[in-house]
One Martini backbone bead per residue (centre of mass of N, CA, C, O) as a GRO file, in nm:
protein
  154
    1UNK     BB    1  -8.234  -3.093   8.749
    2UNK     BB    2  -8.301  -3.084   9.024
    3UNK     BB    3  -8.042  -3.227   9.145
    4UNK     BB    4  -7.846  -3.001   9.030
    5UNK     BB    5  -7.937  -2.793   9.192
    6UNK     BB    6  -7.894  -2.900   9.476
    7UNK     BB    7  -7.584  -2.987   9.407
    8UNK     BB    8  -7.524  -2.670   9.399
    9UNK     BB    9  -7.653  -2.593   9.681
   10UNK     BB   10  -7.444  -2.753   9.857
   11UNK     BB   11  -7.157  -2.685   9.732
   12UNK     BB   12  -7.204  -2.366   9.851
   13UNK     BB   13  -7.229  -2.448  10.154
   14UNK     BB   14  -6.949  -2.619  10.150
   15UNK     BB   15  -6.739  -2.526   9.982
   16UNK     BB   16  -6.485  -2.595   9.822
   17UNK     BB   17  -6.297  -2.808   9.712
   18UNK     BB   18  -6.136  -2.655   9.496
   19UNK     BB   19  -5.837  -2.495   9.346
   20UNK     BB   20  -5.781  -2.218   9.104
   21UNK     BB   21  -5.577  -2.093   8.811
   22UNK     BB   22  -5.557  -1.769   8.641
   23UNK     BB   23  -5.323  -1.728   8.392
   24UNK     BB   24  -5.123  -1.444   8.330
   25UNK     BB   25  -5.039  -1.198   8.063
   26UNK     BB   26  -4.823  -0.967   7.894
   27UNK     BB   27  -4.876  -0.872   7.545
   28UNK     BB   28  -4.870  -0.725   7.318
   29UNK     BB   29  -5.186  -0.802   7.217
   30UNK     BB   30  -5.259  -0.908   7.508
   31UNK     BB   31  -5.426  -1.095   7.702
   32UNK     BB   32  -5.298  -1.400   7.823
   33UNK     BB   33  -5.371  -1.754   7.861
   34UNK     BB   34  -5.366  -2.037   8.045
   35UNK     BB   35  -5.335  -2.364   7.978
   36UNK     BB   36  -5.432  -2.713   8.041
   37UNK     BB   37  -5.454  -3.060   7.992
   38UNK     BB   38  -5.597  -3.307   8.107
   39UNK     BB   39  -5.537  -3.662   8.190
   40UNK     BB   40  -5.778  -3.801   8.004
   41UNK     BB   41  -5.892  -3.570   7.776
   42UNK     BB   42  -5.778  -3.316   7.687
   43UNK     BB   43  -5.887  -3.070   7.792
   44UNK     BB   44  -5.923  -2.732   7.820
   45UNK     BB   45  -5.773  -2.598   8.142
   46UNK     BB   46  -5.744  -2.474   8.464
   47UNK     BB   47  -5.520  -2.521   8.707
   48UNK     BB   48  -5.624  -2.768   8.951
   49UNK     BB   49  -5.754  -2.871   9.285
   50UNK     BB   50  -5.661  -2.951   9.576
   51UNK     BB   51  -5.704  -2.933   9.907
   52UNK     BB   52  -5.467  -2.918  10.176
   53UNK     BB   53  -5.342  -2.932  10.489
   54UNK     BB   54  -5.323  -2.600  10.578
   55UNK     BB   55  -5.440  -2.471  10.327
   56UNK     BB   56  -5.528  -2.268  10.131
   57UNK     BB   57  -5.648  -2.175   9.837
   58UNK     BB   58  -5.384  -1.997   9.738
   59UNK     BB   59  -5.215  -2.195   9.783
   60UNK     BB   60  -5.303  -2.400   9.582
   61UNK     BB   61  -5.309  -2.287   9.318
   62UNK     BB   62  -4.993  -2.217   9.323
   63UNK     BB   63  -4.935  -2.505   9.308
   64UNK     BB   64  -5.098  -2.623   9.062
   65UNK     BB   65  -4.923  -2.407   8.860
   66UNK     BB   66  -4.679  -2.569   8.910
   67UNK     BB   67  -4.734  -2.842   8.843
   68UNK     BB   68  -4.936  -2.828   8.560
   69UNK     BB   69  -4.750  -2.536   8.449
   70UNK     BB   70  -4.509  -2.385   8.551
   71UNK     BB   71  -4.607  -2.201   8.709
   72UNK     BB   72  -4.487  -1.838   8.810
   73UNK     BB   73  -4.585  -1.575   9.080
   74UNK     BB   74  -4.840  -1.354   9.130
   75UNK     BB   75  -5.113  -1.430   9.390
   76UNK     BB   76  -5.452  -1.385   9.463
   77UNK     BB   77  -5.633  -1.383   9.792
   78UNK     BB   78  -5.879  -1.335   9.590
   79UNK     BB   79  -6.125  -1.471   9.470
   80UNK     BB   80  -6.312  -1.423   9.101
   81UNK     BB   81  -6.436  -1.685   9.141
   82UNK     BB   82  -6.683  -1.984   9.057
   83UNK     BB   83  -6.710  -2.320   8.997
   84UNK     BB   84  -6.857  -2.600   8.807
   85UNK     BB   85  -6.799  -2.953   8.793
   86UNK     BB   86  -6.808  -3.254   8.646
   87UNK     BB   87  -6.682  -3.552   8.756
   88UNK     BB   88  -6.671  -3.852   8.632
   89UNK     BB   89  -6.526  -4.030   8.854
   90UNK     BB   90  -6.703  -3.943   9.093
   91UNK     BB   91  -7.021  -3.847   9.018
   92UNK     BB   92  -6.974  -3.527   9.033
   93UNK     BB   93  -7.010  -3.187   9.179
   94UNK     BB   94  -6.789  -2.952   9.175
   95UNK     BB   95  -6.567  -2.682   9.353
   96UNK     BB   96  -6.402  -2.366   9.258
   97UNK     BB   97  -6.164  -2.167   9.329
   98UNK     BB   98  -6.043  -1.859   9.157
   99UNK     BB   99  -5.734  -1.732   9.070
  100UNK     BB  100  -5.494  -1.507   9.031
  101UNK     BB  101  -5.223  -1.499   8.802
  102UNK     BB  102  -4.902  -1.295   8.726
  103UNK     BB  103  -4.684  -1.430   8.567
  104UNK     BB  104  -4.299  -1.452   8.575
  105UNK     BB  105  -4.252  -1.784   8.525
  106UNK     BB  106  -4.108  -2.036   8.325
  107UNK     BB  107  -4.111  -2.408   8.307
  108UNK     BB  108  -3.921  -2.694   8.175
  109UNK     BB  109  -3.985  -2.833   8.459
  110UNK     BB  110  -4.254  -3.038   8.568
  111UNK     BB  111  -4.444  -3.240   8.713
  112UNK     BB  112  -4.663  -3.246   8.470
  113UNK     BB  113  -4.539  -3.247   8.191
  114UNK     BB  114  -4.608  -3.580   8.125
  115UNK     BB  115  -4.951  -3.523   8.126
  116UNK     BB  116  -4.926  -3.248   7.960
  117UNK     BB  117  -5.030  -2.941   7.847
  118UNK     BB  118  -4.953  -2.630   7.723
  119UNK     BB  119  -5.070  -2.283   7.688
  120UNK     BB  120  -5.108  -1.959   7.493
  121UNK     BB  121  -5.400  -1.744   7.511
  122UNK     BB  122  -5.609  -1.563   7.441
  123UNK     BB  123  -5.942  -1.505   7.553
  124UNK     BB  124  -6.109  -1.599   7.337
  125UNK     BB  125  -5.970  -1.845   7.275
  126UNK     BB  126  -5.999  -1.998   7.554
  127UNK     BB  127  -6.307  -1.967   7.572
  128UNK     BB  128  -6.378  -2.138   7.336
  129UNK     BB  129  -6.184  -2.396   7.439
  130UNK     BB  130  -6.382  -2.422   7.660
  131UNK     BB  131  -6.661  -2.617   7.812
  132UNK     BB  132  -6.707  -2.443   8.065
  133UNK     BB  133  -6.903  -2.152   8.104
  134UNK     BB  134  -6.830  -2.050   8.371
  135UNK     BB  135  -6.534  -2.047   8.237
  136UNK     BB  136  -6.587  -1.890   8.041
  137UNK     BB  137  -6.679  -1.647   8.143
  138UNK     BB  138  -6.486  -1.555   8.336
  139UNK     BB  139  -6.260  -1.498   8.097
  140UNK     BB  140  -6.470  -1.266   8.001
  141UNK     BB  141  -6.542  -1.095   8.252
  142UNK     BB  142  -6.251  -1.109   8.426
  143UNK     BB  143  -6.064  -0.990   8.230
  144UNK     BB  144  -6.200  -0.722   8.182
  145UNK     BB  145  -6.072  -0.592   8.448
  146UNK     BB  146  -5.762  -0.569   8.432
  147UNK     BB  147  -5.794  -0.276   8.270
  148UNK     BB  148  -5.936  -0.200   8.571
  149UNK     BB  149  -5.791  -0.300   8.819
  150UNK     BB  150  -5.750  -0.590   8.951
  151UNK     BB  151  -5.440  -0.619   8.918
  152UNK     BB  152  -5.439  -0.529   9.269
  153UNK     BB  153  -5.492  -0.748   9.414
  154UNK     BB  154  -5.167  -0.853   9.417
   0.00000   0.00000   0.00000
């Protein structure tokens, strides 16, 4: 326990490992949220990774949903949360920063289509689906600003 809180505030101190987008769009019944699975255990994530030379952390996000998801939109330039998670294979804990992106188009052709799903999920249905609390929380807390103007940020 103390181990992972130390490694917990290292990530913190050493700054974002990678980043990731939460893709969002409005439909009918309320805000949707997109989701994708991993490439190793089929979990529902969000679109994230690493960040490359001389990008931004917004610049990997959008590159990400682009990848990973095959989609494209607006995306806020400030980050709107931050997550941690173990990666089983590097044996470690990573740090993500996360952006909204506003959805404008999906692609059916898209890099990593071929090793993920997509869908798109209510609110609620997607917080359930997905396994770290902290990335619970932030689409349940994250998203309820929407409604308030966060989508401002974009």
């Amino acid at each position: 326990m103390l181990d992972e809180r130390l490694t917990s505030q290292v990530a913190r101190f050493r700054g974002p490992d990678q980043c990731g987008a939460l893709c969002w769009r409005a439909a009918d019944e309320g805000i949707e949220v997109l989701l994708v699975t991993s490439k190793t255990r089929g979990r529902w994530i969000l679109p994230k990774g690493n960040v490359k030379r001389n990008e931004t952390l917004y610049e990997c996000a959008r590159r990400e949903a682009y990848e990973e998801a095959g989609v494209t939109g607006r995306i806020g330039k400030k980050a709107i949360g931050r997550i941690e998670y173990l990666k089983p294979s590097q044996g470690r804990l990573l740090s993500v920063s996360i952006f909204q992106m506003f959805v404008t188009a999906q692609k059916d052709d898209y890099p990593e289509q071929g090793f993920r799903r997509r869908e798109w999920f209510s609110v609620t249905e997607a917080a359930d689906l997905v396994a770290e609390a902290e990335l619970r929380d932030l689409l349940l807390v994250g998203l309820a600003g929407f409604a308030t103007g966060l989508q401002a940020q974009i």
